[in-house]
C-alpha positions as a Markdown table, in Angstrom:
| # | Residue | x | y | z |
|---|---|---|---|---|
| 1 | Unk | 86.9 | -43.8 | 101.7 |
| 2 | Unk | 83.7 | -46.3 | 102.0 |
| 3 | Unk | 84.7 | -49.9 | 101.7 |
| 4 | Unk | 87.9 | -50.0 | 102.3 |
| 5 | Unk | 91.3 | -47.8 | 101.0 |
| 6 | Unk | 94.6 | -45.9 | 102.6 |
| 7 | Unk | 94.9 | -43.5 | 104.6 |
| 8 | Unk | 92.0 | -41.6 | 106.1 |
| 9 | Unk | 89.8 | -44.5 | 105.8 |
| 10 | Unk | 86.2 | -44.8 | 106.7 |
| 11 | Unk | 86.2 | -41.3 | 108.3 |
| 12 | Unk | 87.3 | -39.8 | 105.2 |
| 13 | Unk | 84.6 | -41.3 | 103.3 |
| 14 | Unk | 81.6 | -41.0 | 105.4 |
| 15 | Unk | 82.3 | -37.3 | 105.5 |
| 16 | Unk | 82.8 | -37.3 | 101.9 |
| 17 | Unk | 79.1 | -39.0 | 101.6 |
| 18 | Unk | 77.4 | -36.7 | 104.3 |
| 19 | Unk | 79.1 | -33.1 | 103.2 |
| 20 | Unk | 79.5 | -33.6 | 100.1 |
| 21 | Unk | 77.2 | -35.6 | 98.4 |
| 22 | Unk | 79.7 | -37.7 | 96.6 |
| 23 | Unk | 81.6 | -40.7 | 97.7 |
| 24 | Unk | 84.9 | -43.1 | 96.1 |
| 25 | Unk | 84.9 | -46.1 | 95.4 |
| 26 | Unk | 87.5 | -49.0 | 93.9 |
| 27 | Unk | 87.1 | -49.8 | 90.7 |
| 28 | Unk | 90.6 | -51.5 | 90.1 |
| 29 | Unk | 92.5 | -53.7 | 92.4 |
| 30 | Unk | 94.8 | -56.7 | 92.8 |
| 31 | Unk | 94.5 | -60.0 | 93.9 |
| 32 | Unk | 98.1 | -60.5 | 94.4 |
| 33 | Unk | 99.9 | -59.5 | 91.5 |
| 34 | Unk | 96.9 | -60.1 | 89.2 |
| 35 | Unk | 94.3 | -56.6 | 88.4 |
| 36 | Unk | 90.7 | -57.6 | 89.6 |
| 37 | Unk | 87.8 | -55.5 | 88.4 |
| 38 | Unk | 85.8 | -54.4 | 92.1 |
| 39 | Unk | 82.6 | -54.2 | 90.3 |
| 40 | Unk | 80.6 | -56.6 | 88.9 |
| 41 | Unk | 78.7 | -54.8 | 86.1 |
| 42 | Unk | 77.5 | -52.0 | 84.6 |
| 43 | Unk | 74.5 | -51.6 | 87.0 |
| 44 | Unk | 76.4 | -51.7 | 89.6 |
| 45 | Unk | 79.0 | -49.4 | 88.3 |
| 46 | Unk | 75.5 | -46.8 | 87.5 |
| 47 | Unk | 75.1 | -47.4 | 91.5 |
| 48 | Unk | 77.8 | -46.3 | 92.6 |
| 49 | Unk | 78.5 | -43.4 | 90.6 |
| 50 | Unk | 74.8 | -42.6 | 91.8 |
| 51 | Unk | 74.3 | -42.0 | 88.1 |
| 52 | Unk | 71.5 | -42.9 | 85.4 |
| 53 | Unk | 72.6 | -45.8 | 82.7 |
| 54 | Unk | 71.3 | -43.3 | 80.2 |
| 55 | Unk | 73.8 | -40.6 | 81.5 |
| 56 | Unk | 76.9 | -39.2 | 79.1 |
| 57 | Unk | 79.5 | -39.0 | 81.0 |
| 58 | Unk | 83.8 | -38.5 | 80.2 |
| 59 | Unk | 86.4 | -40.2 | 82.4 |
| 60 | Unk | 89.3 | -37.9 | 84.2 |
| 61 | Unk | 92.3 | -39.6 | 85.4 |
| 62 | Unk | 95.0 | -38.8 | 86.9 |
| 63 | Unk | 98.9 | -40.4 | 87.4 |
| 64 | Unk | 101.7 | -39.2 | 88.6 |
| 65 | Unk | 104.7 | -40.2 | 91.4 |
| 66 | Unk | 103.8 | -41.2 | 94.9 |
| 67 | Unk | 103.0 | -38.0 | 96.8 |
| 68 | Unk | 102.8 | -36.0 | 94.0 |
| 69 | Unk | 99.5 | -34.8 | 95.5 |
| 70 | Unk | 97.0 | -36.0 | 92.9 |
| 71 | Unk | 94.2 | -37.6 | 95.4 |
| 72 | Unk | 94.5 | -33.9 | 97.1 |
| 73 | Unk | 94.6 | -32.3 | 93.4 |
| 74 | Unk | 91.3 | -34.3 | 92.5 |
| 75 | Unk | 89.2 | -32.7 | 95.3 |
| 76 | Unk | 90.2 | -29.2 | 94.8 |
| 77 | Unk | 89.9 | -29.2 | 91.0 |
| 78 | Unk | 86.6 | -31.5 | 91.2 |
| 79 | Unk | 85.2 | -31.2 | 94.3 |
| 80 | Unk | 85.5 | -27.9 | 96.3 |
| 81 | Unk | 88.3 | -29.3 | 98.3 |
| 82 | Unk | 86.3 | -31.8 | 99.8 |
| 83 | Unk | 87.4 | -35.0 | 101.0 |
| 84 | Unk | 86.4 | -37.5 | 98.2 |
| 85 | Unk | 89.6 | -39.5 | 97.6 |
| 86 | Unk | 91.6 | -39.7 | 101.0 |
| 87 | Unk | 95.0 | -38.3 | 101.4 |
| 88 | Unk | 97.6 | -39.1 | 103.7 |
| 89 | Unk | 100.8 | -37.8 | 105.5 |
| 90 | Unk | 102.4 | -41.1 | 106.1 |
| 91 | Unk | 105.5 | -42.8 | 103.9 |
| 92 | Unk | 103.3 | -45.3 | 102.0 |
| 93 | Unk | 100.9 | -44.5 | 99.7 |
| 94 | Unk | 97.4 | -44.4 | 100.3 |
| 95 | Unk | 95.7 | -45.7 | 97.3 |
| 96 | Unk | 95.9 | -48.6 | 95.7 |
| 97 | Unk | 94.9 | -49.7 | 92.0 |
| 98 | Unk | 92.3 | -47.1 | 90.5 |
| 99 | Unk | 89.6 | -45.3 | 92.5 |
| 100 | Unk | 86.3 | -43.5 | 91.3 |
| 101 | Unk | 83.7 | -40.9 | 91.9 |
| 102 | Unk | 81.1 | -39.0 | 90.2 |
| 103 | Unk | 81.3 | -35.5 | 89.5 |
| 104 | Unk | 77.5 | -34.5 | 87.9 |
| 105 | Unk | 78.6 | -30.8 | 87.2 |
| 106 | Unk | 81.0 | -31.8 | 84.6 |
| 107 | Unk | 79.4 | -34.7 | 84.0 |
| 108 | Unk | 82.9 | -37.1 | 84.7 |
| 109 | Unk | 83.8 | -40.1 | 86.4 |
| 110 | Unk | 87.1 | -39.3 | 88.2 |
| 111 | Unk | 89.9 | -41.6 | 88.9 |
| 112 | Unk | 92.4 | -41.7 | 91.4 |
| 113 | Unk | 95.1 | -44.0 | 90.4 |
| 114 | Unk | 98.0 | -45.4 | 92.7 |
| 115 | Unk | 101.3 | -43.4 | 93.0 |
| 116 | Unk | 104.2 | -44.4 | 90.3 |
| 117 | Unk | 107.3 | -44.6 | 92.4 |
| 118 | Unk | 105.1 | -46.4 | 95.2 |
| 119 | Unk | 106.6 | -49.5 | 97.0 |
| 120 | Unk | 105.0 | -52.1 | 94.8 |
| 121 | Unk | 104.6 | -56.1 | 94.8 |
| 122 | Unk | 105.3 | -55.9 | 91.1 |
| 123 | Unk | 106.1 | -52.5 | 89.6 |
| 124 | Unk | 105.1 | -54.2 | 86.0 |
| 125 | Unk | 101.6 | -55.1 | 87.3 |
| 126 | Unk | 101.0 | -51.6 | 88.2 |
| 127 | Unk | 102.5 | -49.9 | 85.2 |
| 128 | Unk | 100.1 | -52.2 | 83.2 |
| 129 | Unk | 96.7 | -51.2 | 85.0 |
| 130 | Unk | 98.0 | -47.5 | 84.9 |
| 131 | Unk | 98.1 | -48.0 | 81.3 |
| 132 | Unk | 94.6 | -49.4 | 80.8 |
| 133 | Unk | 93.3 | -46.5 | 83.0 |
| 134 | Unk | 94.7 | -44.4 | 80.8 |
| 135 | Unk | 93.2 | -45.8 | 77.8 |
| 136 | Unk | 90.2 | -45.7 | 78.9 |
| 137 | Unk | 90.2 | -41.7 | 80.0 |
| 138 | Unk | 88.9 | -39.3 | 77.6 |
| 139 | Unk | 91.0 | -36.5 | 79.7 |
| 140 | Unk | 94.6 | -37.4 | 81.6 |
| 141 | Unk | 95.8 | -35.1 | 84.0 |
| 142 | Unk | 99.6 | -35.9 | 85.0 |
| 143 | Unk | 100.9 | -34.2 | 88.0 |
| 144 | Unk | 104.1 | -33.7 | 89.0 |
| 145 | Unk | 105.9 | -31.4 | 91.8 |
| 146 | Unk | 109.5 | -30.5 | 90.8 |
| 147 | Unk | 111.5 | -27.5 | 90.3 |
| 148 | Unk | 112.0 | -28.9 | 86.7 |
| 149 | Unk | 110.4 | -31.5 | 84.6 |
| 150 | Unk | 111.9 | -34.9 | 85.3 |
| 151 | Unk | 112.4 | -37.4 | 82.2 |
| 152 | Unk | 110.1 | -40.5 | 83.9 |
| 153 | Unk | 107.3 | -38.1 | 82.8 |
| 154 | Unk | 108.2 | -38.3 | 79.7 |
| 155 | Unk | 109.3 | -41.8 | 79.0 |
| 156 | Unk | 105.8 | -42.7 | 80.7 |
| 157 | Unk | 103.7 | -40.5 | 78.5 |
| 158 | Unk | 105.8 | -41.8 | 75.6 |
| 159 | Unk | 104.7 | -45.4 | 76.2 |
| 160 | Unk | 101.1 | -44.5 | 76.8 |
| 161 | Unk | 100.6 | -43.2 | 73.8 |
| 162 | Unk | 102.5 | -46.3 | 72.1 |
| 163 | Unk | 100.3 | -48.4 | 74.3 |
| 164 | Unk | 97.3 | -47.1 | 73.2 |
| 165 | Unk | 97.9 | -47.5 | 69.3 |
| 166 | Unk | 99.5 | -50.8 | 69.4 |
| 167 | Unk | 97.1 | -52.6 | 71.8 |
| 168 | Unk | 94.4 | -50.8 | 73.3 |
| 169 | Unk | 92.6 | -48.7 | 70.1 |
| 170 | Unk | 91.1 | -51.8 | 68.5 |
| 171 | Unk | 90.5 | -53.1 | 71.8 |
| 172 | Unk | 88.1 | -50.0 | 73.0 |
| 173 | Unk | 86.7 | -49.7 | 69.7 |
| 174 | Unk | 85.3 | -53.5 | 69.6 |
| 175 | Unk | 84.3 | -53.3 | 73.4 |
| 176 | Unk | 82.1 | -49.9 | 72.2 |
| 177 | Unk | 80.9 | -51.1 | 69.6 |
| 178 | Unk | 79.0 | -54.4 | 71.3 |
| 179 | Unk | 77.2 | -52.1 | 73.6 |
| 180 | Unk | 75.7 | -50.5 | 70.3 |
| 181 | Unk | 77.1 | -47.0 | 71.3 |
| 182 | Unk | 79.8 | -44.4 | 69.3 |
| 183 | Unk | 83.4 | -44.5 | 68.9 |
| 184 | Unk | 84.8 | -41.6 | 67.2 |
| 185 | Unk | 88.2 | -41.5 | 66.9 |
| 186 | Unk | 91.1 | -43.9 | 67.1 |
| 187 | Unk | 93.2 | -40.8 | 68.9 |
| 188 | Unk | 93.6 | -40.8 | 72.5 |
| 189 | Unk | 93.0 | -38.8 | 75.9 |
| 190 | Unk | 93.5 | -35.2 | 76.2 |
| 191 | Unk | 96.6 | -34.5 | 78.1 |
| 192 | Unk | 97.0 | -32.0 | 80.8 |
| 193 | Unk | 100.3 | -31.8 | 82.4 |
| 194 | Unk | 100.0 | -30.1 | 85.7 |
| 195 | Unk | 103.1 | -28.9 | 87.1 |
| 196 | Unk | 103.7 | -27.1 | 90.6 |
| 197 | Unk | 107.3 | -25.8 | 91.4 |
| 198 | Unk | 108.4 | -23.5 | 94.6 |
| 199 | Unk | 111.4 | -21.8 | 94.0 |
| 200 | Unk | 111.9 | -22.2 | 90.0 |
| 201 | Unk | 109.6 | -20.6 | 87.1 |
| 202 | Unk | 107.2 | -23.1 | 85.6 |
| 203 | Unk | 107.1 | -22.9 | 81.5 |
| 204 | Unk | 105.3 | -20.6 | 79.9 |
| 205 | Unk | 101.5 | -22.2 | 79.0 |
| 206 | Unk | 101.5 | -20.7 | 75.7 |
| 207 | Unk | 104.4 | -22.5 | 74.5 |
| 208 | Unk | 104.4 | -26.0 | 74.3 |
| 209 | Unk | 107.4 | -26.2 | 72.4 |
| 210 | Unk | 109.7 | -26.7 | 75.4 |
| 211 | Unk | 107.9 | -29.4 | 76.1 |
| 212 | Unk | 108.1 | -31.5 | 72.6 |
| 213 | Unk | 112.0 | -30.9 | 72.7 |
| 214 | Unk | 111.7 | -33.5 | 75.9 |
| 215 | Unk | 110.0 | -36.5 | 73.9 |
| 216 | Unk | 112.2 | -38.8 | 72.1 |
| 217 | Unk | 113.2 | -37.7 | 68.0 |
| 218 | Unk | 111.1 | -40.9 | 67.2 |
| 219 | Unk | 107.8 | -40.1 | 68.7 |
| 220 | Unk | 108.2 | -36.2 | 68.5 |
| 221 | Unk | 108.2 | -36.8 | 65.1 |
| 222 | Unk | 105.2 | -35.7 | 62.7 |
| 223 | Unk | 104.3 | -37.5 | 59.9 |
| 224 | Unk | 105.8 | -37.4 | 56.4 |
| 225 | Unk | 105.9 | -33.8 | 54.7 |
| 226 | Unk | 104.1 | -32.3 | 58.2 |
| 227 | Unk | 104.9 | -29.8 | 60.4 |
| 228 | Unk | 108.2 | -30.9 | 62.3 |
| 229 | Unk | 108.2 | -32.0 | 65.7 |
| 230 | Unk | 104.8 | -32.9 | 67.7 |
| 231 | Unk | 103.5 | -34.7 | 70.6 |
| 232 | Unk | 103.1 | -38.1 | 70.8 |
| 233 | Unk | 100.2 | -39.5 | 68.4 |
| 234 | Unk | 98.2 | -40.7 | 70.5 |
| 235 | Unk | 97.5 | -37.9 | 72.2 |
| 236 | Unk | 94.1 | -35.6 | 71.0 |
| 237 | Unk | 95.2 | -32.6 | 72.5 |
| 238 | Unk | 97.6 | -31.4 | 74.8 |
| 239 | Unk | 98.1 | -28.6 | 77.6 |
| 240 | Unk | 100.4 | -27.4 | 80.2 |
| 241 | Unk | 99.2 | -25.9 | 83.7 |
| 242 | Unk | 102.4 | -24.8 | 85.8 |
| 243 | Unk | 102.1 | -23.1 | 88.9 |
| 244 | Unk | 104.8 | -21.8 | 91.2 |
| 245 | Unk | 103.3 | -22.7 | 94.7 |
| 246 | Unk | 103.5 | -19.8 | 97.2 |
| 247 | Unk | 101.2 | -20.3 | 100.2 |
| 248 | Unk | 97.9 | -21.9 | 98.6 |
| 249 | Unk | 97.6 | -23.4 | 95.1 |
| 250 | Unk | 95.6 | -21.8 | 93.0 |
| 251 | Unk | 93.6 | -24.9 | 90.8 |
| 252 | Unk | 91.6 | -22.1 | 88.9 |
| 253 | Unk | 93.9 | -22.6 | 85.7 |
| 254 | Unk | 93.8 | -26.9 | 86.2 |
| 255 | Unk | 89.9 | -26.7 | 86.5 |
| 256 | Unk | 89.5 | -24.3 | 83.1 |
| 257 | Unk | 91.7 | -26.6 | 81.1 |
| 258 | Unk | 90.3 | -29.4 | 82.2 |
| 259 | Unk | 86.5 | -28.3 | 82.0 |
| 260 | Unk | 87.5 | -27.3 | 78.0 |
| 261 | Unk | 89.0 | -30.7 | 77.4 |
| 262 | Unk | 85.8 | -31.9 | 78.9 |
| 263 | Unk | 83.5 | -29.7 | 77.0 |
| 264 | Unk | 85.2 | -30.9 | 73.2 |
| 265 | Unk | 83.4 | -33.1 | 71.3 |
| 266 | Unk | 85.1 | -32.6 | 68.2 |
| 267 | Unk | 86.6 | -36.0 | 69.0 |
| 268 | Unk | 85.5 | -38.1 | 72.4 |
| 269 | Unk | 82.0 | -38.0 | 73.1 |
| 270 | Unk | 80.3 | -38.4 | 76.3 |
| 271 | Unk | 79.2 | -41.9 | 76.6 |
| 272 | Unk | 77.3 | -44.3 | 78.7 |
| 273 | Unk | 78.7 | -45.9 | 82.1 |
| 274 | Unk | 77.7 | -49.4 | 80.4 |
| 275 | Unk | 80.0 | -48.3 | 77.3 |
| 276 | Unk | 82.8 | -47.2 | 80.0 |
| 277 | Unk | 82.4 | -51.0 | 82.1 |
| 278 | Unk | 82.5 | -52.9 | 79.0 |
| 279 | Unk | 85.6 | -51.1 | 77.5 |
| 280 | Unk | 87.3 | -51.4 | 80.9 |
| 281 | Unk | 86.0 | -55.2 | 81.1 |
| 282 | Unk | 87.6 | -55.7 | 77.3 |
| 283 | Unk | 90.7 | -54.7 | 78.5 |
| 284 | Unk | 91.2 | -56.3 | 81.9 |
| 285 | Unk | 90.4 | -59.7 | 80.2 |
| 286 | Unk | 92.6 | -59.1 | 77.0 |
| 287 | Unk | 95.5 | -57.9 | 78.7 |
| 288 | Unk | 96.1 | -59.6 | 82.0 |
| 289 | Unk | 97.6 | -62.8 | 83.6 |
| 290 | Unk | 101.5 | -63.1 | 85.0 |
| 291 | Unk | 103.7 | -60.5 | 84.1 |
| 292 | Unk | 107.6 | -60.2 | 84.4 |
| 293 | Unk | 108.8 | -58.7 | 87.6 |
| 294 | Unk | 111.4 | -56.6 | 87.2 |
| 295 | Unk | 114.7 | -56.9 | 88.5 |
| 296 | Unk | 116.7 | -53.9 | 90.2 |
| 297 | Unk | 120.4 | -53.7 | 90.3 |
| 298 | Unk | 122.6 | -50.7 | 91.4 |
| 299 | Unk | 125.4 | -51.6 | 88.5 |
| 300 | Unk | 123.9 | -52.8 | 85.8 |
| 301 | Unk | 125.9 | -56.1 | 84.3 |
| 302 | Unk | 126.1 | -53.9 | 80.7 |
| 303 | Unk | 128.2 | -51.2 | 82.3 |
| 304 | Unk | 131.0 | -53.7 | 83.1 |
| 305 | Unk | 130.7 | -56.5 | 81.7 |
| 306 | Unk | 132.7 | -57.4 | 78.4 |
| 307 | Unk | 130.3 | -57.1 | 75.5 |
| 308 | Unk | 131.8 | -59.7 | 73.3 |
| 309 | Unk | 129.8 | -62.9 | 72.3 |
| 310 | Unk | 130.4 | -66.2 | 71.4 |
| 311 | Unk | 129.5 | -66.7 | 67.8 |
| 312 | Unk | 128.8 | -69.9 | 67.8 |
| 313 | Unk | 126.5 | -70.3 | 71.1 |
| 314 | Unk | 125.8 | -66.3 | 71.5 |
| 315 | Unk | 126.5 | -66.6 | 75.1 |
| 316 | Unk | 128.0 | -63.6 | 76.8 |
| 317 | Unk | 131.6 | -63.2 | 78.0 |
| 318 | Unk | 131.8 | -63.5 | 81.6 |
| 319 | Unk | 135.0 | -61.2 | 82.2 |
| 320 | Unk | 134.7 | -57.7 | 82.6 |
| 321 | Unk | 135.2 | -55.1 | 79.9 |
| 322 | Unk | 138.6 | -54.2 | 78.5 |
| 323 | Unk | 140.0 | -57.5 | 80.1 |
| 324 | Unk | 143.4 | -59.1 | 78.3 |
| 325 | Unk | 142.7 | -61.8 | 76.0 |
C-alpha cells in the first residue's frame, strides 16, 4: 500500500500501481484515539482516486471481524484478484481506520475498513468511524466466515441502521445539499451479507426470512398495518451471498449482487467525489472528540451483585445477591 499501511506494505502497493493500474490509499485514520480525515479536500480526494471532479461515482464498503478476509474479498470482487488493499498472514490486523481505491468499471470508490474484533486503543473510537463509513456508503458488504451466523453481525447491523436515522440522515443530507448536488432518499446503504462456511450449508439466497428471525422484535418490526417482520429501516435493500468454500471461492455471485446494487438508481444516485468529501467532512466534524472507553470484565458486577437500591441516595448494595439481611 503507497504511503504507509499493514502488512504487505510498500511492495504491495507499488505492484498494485504498476499491474494494475489502481492503487489505496487512507482516507480515515487516528491521531490517538481521535479519527483524522488523511485528505485535505475534495481535489485532492479527485487525485487520488485518479478520477475527474465531474465523475458519478457510488461508495462500496466493507466491515466485518478481523481476518474475516474482506481486504482479500475486495480485490477479487473488484479488482481481478489483484493486490490493491494489502493482506496479511500475521496475528494483527493490517489495516487501520478506512482505506480507498478507485474502481472506474463500476464506477465506485471502495473502502477497506479495519477489522471489528481487532486489538484496538479504544474499541468505541473504532466502532464510531466504522459507523460514519457506513453512512456514507451507498452499498455495504459485510463479511463474515463461520459455519453459522453469529449474533455480533446482527447487533452491529442493528445499530447501523439506528445510527443512520438518528444522527447521520440529516447530517448527509445538509452536507449534500451545500455542494449544490442530489440527495434522494433519507434510506440507507444497500446491504449485502456475504457469508462463506466450510463444512455447514449456507442459507438459501432466495429466502431472506431466516435472516429477519435474527434481528431484534423491535427493529424487525414493520410499520403500523404493514407486512410483519422486515429488516432494519435503514436499510434500501438487502441480499444474502453464502458460499460453502471448497478449494477456491467463487466471488461470481458477490460481484453480481453487488454490480446490481450498484447499478439501482431508484434511490442513491451516483454523485460527485466533492459531494462524497464534504458528507464525509460533515460527519467527522459533527460527530467526534473523546469518547468512553469501554471497560471489559470477565463477571460482570450485575450477575452477582445484589440488585437492591437505596431509596433514598439510589446507591447500589454492595453485598452479593441472595445475601441475609
Amino acid at each position: 500500500r503507497l504511503g504507509g499501511g499493514g502488512g504487505g506494505g510498500g511492495r504491495a502497493g507499488a505492484e498494485s500501481q504498476q499491474t494494475w493500474g489502481v492503487r489505496s490509499f487512507q482516507l480515515v485514520g487516528f491521531v490517538g484515539e481521535a479519527e483524522r480525515l488523511c485528505i485535505k479536500d475534495s481535489d485532492e480526494l479527485c487525485r487520488l482516486l485518479a478520477c475527474g471532479p465531474d465523475s458519478a461515482v457510488k461508495v462500496v464498503s466493507v466491515f466485518g471481524n478481523t481476518g474475516d478476509g474482506k481486504s482479500y474479498t475486495l480485490n477479487h470482487a473488484f479488482f481481478h484478484g489483484g493486490p490493491v488493499f494489502p493482506t496479511s498472514d500475521r496475528q494483527d490486523s493490517c489495516t487501520e481506520g478506512a482505506w480507498a481505491a478507485h474502481d472506474p468499471v463500476r464506477r465506485a470508490v471502495v473502502v477497506d475498513t479495519e477489522g471489528m474484533n481487532a486489538v484496538s486503543h479504544n474499541e468505541n473510537a473504532r466502532l464510531r468511524l466504522l459507523l460514519k463509513v457506513m453512512a456514507l456508503s451507498d452499498v455495504v458488504i459485510y463479511c463474515t466466515k463461520a459455519e453459522r451466523l453469529h449474533q455480533d453481525m446482527f447487533h452491529f447491523l442493528e445499530d447501523a441502521s439506528g445510527a443512520y436515522c438518528k444522527f447521520f440522515s440529516e447530517e448527509l443530507r445538509a452536507a449534500a445539499q451545500r455542494t449544490g448536488a442530489r440527495f434522494t432518499s433519507s434510506v440507507g446503504p444497500a446491504l449485502v451479507i456475504f457469508h462463506e462456511t466450510r463444512n455447514t450449508q449456507p442459507l438459501d439466497s432466495d429466502s431472506l426470512e431466516p435472516l429477519i428471525q435474527r434481528f431484534s422484535p423491535a427493529v424487525s418490526s414493520g410499520p403500523a398495518g404493514g407486512s410483519g417482520p422486515c429488516f432494519p429501516t435503514a436499510y434500501s435493500d438487502v441480499k444474502y451471498v453464502g458460499s460453502r468454500i471448497d478449494r477456491v471461492t467463487d466471488f461470481g455471485p458477490l460481484r453480481a449482487a453487488v454490480s446490481k446494487c450498484l447499478d439501482a438508481s431508484a434511490v442513491r444516485l451516483h454523485r460527485p467525489p466533492r459531494v462524497i468529501f464534504e458528507q464525509l467532512l460533515a460527519l467527522n466534524r459533527k460527530f467526534s472528540g473523546d469518547i468512553a472507553t469501554p471497560v471489559y470484565g470477565a463477571f460482570p458486577d450485575s450477575f452477582f451483585r445484589c440488585p437492591v437500591r437505596c431509596l433514598s441516595c439510589g446507591a447500589q448494595c454492595l453485598e452479593t445477591v441472595g445475601h441475609d439481611d
